[in-house]
C-alpha positions as CSV (number, residue, x, y, z in Angstrom):
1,X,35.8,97.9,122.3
2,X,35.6,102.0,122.5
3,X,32.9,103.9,124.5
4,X,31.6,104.3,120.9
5,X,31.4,101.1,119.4
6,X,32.5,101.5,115.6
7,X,32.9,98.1,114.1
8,X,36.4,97.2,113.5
9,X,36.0,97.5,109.8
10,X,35.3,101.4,109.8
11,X,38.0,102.0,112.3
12,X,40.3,100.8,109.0
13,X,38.2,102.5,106.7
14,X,38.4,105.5,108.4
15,X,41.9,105.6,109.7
16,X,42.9,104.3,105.7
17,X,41.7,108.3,104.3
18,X,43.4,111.3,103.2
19,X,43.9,114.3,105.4
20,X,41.4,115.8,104.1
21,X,39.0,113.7,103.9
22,X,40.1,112.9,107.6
23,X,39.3,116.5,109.0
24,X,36.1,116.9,107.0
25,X,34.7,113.5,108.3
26,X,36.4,114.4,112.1
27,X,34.5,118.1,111.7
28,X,31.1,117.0,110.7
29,X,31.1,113.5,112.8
30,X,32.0,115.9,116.2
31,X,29.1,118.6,114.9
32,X,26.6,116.1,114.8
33,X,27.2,113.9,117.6
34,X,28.6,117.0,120.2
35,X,31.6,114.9,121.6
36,X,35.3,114.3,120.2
37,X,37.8,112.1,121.9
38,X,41.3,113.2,123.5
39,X,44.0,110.7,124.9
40,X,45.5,110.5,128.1
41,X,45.2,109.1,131.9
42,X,43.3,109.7,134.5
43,X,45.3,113.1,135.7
44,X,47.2,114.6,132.0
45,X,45.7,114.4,128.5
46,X,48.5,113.4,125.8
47,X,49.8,116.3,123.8
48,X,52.7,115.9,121.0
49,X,54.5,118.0,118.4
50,X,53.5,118.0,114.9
51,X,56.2,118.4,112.1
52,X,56.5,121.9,112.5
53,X,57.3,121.6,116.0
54,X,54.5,123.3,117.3
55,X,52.6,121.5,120.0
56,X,48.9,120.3,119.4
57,X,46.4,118.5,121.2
58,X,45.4,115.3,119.5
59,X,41.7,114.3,119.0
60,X,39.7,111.9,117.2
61,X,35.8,112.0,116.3
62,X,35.8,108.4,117.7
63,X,37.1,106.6,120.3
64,X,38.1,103.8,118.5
65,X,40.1,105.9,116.5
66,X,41.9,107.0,119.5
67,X,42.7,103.6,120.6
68,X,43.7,102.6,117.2
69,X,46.2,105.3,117.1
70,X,47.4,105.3,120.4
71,X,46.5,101.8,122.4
72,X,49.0,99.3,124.1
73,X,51.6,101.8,124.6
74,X,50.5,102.3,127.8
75,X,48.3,100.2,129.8
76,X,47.1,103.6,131.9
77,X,46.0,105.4,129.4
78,X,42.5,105.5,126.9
79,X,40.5,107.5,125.2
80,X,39.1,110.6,126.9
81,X,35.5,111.7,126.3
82,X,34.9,115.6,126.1
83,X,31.5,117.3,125.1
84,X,31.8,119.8,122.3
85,X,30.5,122.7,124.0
86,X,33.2,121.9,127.0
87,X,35.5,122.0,124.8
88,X,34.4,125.0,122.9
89,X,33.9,127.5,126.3
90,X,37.1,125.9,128.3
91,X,39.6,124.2,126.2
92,X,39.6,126.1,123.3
93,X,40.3,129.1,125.2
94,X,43.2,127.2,127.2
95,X,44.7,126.4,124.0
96,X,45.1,129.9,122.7
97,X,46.3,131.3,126.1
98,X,48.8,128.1,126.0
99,X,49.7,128.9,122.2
100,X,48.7,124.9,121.0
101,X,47.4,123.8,118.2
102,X,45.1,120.7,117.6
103,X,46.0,117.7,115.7
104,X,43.0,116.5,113.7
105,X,42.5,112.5,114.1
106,X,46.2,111.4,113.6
107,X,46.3,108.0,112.1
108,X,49.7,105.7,111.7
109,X,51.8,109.0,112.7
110,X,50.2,111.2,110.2
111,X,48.3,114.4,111.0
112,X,45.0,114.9,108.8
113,X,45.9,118.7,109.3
114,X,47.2,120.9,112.4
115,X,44.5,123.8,113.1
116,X,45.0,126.4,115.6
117,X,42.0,127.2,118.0
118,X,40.2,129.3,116.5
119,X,40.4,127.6,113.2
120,X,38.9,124.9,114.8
121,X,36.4,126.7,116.2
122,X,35.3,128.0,112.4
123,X,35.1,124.9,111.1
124,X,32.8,123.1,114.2
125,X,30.4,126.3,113.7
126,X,30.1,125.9,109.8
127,X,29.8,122.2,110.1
128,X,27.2,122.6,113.2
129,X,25.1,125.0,110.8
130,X,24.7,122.3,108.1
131,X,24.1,119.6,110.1
């Protein structure tokens, strides 16, 4: 099982909801708990397009979720841990510079929404006020 340990029955329950209610659960889960998960190996993180064609870093506020999405495919690769606040002061930034966009917790192909950094970054701050 995942670094996180969700049962197996809210990994479906989660990866069964709408966008929306996939970002809003992804934005307040990462704000309260200060980590999201990434995929990749041990030397490249996994980056796709989304239907725009615009490139966008996956992530997931579990790892579970990750693995659900992406696992078997292949055997070198897993869920990545990154701290919020890493992510915040060093990816983020990488991103803009890069011109990517994130893909919030994709689940059976579909994208719960594509944000671009700073969006990202807006919604994280709101959701880590309220928490």
């Amino acid at each position: 099982m995942a670094a996180d340990d969700i049962p197996p029955a809210e990994v479906t329950r989660l990866r069964e909801l709408k966008g929306a209610s996939r970002l809003v659960t992804t934005v307040q889960t990462i704000a309260r708990t200060g980590v999201l998960w990434v995929w990749g190996d041990d030397e490249e993180t996994t980056f796709t397009e989304d239907a725009d064609g615009i490139t966008v870093l996956p992530l997931w506020p579990y790892a579970a979720l990750a693995e659900a999405e992406y696992g078997g495919e292949n055997p070198d690769e897993h869920p990545i841990e990154v701290k919020l606040d890493r992510f915040l002061e060093v990816w983020l930034p990488q991103l803009e510079e890069d011109g990517d966009a994130i893909a919030v917790f994709p689940s059976g192909g579909r994208i719960a929404v594509t944000l671009d950094p700073a969006e990202f970054r807006s919604k994280i701050t709101a959701a880590r006020r309220s928490a």
